[in-house]
C-alpha positions in Angstrom: 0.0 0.0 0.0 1.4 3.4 -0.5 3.1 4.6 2.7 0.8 8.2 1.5 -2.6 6.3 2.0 -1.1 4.9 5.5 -0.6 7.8 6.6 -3.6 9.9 5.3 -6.0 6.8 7.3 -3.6 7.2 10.6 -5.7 9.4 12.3 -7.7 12.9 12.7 -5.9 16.3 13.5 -7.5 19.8 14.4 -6.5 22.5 12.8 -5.7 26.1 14.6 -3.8 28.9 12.5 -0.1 28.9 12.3 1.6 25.7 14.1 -0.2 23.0 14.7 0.9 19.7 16.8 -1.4 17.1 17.1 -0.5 14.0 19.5 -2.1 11.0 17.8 -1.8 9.1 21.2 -4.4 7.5 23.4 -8.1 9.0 24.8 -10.9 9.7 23.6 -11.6 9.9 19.2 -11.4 13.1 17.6 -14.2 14.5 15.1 -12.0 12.7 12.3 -11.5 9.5 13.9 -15.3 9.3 13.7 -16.7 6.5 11.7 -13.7 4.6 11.0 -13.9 1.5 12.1 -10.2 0.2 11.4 -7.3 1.6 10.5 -3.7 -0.1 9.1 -0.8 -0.2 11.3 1.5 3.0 10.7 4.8 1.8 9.1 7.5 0.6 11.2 10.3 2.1 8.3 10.6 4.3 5.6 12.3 5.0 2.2 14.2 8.0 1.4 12.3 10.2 -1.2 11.9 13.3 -2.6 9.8 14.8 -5.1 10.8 16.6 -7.9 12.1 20.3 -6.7 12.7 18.9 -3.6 16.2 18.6 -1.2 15.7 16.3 1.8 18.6 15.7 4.4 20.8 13.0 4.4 23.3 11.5 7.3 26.4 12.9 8.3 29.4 11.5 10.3 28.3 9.5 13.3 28.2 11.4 16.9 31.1 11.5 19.3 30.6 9.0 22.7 29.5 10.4 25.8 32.1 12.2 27.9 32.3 12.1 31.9 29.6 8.9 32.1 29.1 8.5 36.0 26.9 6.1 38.2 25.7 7.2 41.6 23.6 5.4 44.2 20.2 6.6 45.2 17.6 5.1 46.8 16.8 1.8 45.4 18.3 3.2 42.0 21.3 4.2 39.8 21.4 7.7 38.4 23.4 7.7 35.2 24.9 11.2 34.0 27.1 12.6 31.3 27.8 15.6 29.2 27.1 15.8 25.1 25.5 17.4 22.4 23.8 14.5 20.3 20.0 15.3 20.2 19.5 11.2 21.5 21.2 9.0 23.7 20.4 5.2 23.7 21.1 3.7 27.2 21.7 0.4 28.0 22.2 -1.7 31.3 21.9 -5.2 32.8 23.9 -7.6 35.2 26.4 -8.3 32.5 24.1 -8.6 28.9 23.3 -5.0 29.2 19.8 -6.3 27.5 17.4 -3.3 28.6 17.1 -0.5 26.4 15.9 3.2 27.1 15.8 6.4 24.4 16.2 9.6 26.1 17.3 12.9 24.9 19.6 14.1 27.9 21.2 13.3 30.7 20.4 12.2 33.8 18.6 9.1 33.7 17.3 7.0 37.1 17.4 3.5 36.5 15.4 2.0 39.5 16.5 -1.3 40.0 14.5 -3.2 42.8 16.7 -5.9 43.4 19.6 -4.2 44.4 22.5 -6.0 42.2 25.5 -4.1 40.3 24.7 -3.4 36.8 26.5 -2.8 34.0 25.3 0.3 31.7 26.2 1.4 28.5 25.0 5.0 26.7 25.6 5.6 23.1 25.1 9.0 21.5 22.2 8.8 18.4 22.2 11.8 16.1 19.1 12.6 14.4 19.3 9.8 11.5 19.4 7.0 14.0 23.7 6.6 14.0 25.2 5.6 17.1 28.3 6.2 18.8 30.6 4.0 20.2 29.6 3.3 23.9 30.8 4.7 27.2 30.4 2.4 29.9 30.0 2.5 34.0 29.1 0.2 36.7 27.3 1.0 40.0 25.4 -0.8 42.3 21.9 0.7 43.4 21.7 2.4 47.1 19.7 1.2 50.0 15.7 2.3 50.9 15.2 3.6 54.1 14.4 6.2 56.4 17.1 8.2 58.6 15.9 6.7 61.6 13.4 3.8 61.2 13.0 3.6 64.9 11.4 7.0 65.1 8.7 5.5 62.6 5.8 3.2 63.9 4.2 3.0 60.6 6.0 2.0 57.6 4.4 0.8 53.9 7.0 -0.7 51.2 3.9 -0.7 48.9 5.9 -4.5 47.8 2.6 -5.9 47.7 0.4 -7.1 44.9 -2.6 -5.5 45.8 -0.6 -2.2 46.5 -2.0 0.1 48.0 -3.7 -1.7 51.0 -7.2 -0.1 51.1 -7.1 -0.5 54.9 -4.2 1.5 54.8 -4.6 3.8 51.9 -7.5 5.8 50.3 -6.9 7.3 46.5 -9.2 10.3 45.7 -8.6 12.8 42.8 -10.8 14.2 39.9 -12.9 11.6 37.7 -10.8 10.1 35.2 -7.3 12.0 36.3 -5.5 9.4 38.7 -5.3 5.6 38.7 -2.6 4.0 41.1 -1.4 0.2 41.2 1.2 -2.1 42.3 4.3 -1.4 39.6 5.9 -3.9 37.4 9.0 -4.4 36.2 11.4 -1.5 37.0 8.5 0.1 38.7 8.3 -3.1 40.8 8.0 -2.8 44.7 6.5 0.1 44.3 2.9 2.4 44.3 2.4 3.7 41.1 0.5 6.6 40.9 -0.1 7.9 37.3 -1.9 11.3 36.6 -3.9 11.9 33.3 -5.2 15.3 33.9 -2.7 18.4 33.8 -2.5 20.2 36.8 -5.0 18.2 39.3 -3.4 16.8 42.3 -4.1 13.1 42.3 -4.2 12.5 46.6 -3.1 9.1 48.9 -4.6 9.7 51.8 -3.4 7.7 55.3 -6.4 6.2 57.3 -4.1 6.2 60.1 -3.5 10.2 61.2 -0.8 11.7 62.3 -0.6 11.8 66.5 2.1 14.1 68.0 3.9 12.9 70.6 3.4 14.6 74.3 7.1 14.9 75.4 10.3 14.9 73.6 12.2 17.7 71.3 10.5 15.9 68.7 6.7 15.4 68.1 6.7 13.7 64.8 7.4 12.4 61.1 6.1 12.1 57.5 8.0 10.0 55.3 8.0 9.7 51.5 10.0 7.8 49.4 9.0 8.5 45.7 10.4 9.6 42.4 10.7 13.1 42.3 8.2 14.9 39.8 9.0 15.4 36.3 9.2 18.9 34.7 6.6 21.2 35.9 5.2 18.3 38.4 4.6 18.6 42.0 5.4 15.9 44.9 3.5 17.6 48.7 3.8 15.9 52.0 0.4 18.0 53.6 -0.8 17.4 57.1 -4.4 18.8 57.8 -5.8 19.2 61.3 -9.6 17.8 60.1 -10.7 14.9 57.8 -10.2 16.8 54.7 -10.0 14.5 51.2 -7.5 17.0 49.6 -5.9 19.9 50.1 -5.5 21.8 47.1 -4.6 25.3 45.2 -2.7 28.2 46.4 -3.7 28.6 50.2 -3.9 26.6 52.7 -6.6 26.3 55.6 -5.3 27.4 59.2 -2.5 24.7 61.0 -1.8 22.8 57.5 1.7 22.4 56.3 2.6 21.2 53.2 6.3 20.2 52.4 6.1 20.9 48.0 8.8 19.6 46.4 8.6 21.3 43.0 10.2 20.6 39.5 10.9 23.6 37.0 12.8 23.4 34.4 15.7 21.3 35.3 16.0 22.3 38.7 14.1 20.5 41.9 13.1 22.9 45.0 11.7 22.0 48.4 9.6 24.4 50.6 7.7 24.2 53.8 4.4 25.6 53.3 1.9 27.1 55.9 -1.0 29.1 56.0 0.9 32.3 57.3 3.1 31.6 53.4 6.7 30.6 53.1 9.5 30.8 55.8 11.4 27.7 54.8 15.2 28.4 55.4 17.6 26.4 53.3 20.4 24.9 54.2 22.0 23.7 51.3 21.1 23.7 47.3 19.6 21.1 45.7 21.9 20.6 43.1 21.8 16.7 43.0 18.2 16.3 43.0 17.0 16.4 39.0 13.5 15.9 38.0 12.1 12.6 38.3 14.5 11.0 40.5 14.1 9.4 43.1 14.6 10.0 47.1 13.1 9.9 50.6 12.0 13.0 52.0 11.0 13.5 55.7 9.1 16.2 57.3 10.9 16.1 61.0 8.6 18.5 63.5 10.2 19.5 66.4 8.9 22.2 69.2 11.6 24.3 68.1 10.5 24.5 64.1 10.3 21.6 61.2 13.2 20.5 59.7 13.1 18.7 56.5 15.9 15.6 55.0 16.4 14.8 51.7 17.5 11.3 52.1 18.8 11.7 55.9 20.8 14.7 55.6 18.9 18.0 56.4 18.5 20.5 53.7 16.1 22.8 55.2 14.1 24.3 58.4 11.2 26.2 58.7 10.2 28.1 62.2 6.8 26.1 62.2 5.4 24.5 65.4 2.0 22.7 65.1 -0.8 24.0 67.4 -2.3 21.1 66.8 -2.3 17.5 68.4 -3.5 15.4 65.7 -3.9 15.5 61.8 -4.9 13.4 58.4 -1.5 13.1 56.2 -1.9 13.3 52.2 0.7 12.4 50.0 -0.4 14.6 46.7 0.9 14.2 43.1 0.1 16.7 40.7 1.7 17.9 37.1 1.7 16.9 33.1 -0.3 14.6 31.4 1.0 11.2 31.6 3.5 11.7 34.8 3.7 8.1 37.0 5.3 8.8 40.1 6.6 5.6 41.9 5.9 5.8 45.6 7.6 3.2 47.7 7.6 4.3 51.1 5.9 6.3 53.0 5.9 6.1 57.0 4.5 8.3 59.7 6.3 8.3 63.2 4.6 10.1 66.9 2.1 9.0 69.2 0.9 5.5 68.2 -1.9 5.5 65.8 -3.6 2.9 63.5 -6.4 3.0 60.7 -10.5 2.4 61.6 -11.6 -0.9 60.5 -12.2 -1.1 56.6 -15.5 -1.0 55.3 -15.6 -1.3 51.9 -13.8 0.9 50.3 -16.6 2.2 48.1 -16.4 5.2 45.2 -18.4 8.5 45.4 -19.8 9.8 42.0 -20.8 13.5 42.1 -22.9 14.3 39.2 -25.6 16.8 38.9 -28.6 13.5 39.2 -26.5 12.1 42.4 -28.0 9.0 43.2 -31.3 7.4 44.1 -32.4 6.2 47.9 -33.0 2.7 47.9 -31.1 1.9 44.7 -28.5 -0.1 46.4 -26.8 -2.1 49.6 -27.4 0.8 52.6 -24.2 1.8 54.2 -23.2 2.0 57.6 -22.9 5.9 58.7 -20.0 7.7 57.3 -18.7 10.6 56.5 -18.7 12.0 53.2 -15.5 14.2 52.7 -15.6 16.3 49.4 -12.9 19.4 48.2 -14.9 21.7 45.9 -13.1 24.2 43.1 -15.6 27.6 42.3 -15.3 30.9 41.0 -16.4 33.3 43.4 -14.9 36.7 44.9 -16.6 36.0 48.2 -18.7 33.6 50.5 -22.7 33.5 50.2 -24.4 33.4 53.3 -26.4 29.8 52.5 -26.4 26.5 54.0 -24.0 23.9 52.5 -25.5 20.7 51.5 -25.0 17.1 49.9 -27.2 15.1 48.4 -26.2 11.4 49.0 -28.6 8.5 47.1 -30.7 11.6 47.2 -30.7 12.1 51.2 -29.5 15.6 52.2 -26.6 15.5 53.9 -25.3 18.8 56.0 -21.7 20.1 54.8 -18.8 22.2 57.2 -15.4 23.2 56.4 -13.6 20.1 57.2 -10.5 22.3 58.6 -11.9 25.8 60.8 -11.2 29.1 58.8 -10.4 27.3 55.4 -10.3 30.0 52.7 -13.1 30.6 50.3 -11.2 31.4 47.3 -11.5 31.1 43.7 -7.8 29.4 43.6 -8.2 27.2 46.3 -9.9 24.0 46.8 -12.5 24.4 49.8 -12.5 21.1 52.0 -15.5 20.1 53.5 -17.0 17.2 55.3 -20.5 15.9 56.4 -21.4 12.9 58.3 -24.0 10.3 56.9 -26.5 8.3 58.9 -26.6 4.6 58.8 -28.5 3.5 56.0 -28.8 6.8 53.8 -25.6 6.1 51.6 -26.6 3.1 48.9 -24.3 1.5 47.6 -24.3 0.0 43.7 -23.5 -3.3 43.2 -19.9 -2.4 41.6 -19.2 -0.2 45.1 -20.4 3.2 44.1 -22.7 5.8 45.7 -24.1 8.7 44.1 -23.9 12.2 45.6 -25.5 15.8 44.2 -23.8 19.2 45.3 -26.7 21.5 46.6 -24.5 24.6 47.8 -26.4 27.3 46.5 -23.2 28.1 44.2 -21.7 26.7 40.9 -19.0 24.3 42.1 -16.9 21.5 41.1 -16.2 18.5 43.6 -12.2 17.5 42.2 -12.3 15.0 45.2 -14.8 13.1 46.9 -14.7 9.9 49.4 -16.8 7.6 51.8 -15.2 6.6 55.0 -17.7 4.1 56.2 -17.9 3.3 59.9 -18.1 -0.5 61.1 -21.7 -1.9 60.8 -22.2 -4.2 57.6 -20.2 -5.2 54.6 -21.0 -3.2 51.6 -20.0 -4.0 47.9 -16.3 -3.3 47.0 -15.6 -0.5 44.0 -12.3 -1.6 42.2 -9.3 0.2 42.0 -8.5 1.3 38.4 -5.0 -0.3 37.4 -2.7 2.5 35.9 -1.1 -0.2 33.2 2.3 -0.2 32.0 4.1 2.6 31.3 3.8 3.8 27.6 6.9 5.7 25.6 5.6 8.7 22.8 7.4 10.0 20.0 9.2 13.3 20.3 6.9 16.7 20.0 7.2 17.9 16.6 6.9 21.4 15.6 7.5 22.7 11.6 8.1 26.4 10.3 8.6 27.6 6.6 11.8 29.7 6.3 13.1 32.0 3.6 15.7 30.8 1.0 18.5 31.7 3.3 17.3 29.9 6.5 15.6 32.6 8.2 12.9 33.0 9.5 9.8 35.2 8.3 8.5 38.1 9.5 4.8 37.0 11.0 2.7 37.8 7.9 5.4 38.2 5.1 4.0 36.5 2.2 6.7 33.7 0.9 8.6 34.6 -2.3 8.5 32.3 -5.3 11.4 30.2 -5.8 13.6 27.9 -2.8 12.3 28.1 0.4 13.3 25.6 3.2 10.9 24.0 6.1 12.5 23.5 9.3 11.1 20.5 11.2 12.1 20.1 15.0 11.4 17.0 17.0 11.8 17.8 20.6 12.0 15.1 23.4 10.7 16.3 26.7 12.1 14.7 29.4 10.8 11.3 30.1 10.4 8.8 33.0 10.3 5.9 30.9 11.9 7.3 27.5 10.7 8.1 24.2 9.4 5.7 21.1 12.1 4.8 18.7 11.5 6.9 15.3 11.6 5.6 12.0 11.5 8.6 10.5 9.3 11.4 9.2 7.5 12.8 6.0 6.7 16.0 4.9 3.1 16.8 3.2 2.3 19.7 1.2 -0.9 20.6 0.8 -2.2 17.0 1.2 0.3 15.6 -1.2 4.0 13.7 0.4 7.1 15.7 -1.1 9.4 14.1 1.1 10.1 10.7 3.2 12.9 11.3 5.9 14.0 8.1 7.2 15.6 8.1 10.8 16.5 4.4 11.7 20.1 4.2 9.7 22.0 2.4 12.9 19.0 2.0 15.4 15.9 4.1 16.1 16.6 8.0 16.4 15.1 9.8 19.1 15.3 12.8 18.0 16.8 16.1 16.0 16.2 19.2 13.6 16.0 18.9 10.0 15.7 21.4 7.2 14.3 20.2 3.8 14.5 22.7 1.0 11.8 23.1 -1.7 11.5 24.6 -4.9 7.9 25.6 -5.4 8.2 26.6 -8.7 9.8 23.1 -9.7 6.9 20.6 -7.8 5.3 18.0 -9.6 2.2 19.5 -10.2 3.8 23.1 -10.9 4.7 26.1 -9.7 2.6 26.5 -6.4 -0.3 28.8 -6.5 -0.3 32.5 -4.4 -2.7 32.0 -1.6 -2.6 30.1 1.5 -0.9 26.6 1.8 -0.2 24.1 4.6 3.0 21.8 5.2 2.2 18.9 7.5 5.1 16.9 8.8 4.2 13.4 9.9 6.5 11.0 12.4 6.5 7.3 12.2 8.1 5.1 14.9 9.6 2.1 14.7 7.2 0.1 16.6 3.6 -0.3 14.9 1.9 0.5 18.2 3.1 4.0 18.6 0.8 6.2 17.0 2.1 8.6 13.8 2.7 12.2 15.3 2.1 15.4 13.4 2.6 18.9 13.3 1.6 21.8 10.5 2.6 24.8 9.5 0.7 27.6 7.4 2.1 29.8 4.9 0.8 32.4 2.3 2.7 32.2 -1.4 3.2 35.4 -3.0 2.8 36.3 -6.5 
């Protein structure tokens, strides 16, 4: 079949004006995936070619190896790091056959490696045509897991489990359809995984167990978290909340929270100790080690002199802060990017003794604007209903706050005193539900309607059901194995020279060149292997770049020049035109990539 028809049946792509990238990945069908019923497999290679008045790129020499390759220890993991310009690396490690492979476009890369062994790894410069470089080689042995002082901890979860997390234990809320959370496989074994699939909502593991402060003693208490640190633009929080709040989220906190937020920008990793009153963290020494997405153990350490916060034992910063409080619910909250998995395998909580309520259940709360029906289902024992609601207004209206649960009203307070009723804030709130009002569907959900006299949005909502009855189960959505994209392509149309136009200069007749960029963000897991890419005008293929010469590229900037008086079907018309460039992986499950870019010929 001709590679043009495969890729015209590959999918659907919305057009805005200017650039356009459209991610043929996963979700929900677009308005031009509707109605097809099959599609072929994109192809897993491609021929050079180039239309007449066309000049695609071609290979050059093959990349220099990676300089200064280096191994160090972190928890549970190797971090690999070295300097070079190739747009790709290929990594490779094992316990001698160095038989796993990862594509990533920079440096450095966590290797978690759960059962502790020395490994051999191997990383190989890739230029943009797919052409390795000889291989630089290291060996390093991953560092222990632990907590600085495991005696000063009376609960701690590995998550090793199958069935990870332990519902008695754990309770996962977040936004419909933005967080699922599992046991991890592979090199995400002994692990949580939480994966997020909304942008910016905080996907939240609640402990059923609080947090109890100790009555004598410097120290009153800890909150442990061993996780991968969040990727670009991604946010890993430690909050304690004196009330049964489901989530804390957004810009403020209510009175006598604290939230440790360990925040990744660009390629640098901060830490901050967060209060109600605003920031008076204090650091002690730069993060400089700690690179998005890697993984360590933080601990919040409060003290009656102030917190003090470790980054894998050693202290990196303090804060003045002494709860007023004696006891308080501890969230571990994940928020950032589409597609982010953050593997989570500790977390520990160390003070007064304290355990979790007997399990009932657990079930899933459904906020919809029907809410559920009385009598539909299994009645619950009594509970109570905790719920964080996002609005949009200036101030508080003076009306009663209600839920409507299987239809029953339901009274609703602020789950913390004096939380803030803000537009940027999620507002926390909590009512408690007689026996027999909640009912339960047979898969484990109940249905609940928001009466507050407002427009709002419930981003979180739970159950916690008291003893009294067994009540169907809801399941716990598996997040699946981690899945690799090709890199984000973007596409320009530059003068004869190289340089770009000014916005709205008409292109001359005669050579002009389109620059097409693939871009690999950094990711957890790596990137899809690309086969290459073509270049449409107008709807019709001038150009086939393949990128596989030694191996998969990953990926790189290419400039194809084209003559549009000289095309096949003549001199191109004045008016408005569109170049699409198209990526192909090597693997027929990844999904072909696009991005387009609009141009107006001149006379």
């Amino acid at each position: 079949m001709d590679r043009r028809r495969i890729g015209f049946f590959a999918a659907g792509a919305v057009l805005f004006a200017g650039v356009v990238v459209v991610l043929r990945g996963g979700g929900a069908p677009g308005p031009a995936d509707a109605g097809i019923t099959a599609q072929p497999p994109p192809p897993t290679s491609l021929t050079a070619f180039a239309s007449d008045g066309v000049l695609a790129p071609s290979p050059g020499s093959v990349p220099d190896a990676p300089e200064g390759l280096e191994a160090a220890p972190g928890p549970g993991s190797l971090v690999v790091a070295w300097t070079g310009g190739a747009p790709g690396y290929e990594v490779r490690w094992g316990l001698g056959d160095v038989s796993r492979t990862r594509l990533v476009t920079g440096s450095p890369v966590e290797l978690r490696l759960p059962d502790g062994r020395e490994q051999r790894v191997e990383v190989r410069a890739v230029d943009g045509f797919g052409q390795r470089s000889a291989p630089a080689s290291v060996s390093g042995a991953p560092g222990p897991v632990g907590v600085s002082e495991p005696g000063a901890y009376h609960l701690l979860d590995r998550f090793e489990g199958a069935s990870a997390p332990d519902p008695a234990r754990w309770r996962l809320t977040a936004k419909p359809g933005c967080a699922r959370a599992g046991a991890g496989s592979d090199e995400e074994a002994a692990a949580l995984v939480v994966a997020t699939t909304c942008a910016g909502v905080p996907a939240v593991l609640r402990s059923r167990a609080p947090l109890v402060l100790r009555e004598d003693g410097a120290e009153l208490g800890r909150f442990a978290v061993g996780a991968g640190a969040p990727i670009a633009n991604g946010e890993l929080a430690l909050e304690l909340a004196p009330g049964p709040v489901a989530a804390l989220s957004g810009a403020e906190l209510p009175p006598g929270a604290l939230r440790l937020l360990v925040r990744a920008t660009g390629g640098s990793v901060t830490a901050r100790v967060l209060t109600a009153e605003g920031d008076r963290t204090r650091e002690l020494r730069p993060l400089d080690g700690v690179a998005p997405g890697t993984g360590h153990v933080w601990e919040l350490v409060l003290r009656r002199d102030g917190a003090l916060v470790l980054l894998d034992g050693e202290p990196v910063a303090t804060s003045p802060v002494v709860p007023a409080w004696r006891e308080a619910t501890a969230l571990i909250s994940v928020s950032g990017p589409i597609g982010q998995r953050v593997p989570v395998w500790l977390a520990g909580l160390g003070g007064a003794p304290s355990a979790a309520p007997p399990l009932v259940g657990p079930v899933r709360v459904e906020v919809t604007p029907q809410g559920g029906a009385a009598g539909s289902g299994v009645g619950a024992p009594a509970g109570q209903l905790r719920l964080t609601v996002s609005h949009a207004l200036s101030r508080e209206r003076d009306e009663p706050l209600v839920a409507l649960v299987s239809g029953v009203p339901v009274p609703l307070r602020r789950a913390v005193d004096g939380a803030p009723f803000r537009a940027d804030t999620g507002l926390p709130l909590v009512g408690d539900v007689p026996a027999g009002v909640a009912s339960v569907s047979p898969d484990g959900v109940v249905g609940v309607r928001l009466d507050l006299g407002f427009d709002a949005t419930a981003t979180h909502a739970e159950l916690e059901l008291g003893p009294g009855g067994a009540v169907p189960v809801a399941a716990n959505p598996e997040p699946g194995p981690p899945q690799s994209a090709l890199p984000r392509p973007s596409a320009r149309v530059l003068d004869a020279s190289g340089r770009p136009l000014p916005p709205g200069t008409p292109v001359p007749r005669g050579r002009v060149v389109v620059e097409v960029e693939l871009v690999g963000a950094p990711a957890q897991h790596g990137l899809a292997g690309l086969a290459g890419f073509g270049l449409w005008l107008d709807g019709t293929r001038i150009a086939s770049v393949p990128t596989a010469v030694g191996g998969p590229a990953v990926a790189g900037t290419y400039r194809v020049a084209v003559n549009t008086g000289a095309l096949p079907g003549g001199p191109l018309s004045e008016g408005p035109h569109m170049v699409e460039a198209r990526l192909f992986g090597t693997s027929g499950s990844t999904r072909p990539t696009s991005a387009f870019a609009s141009f107006f010929a001149a006379r």
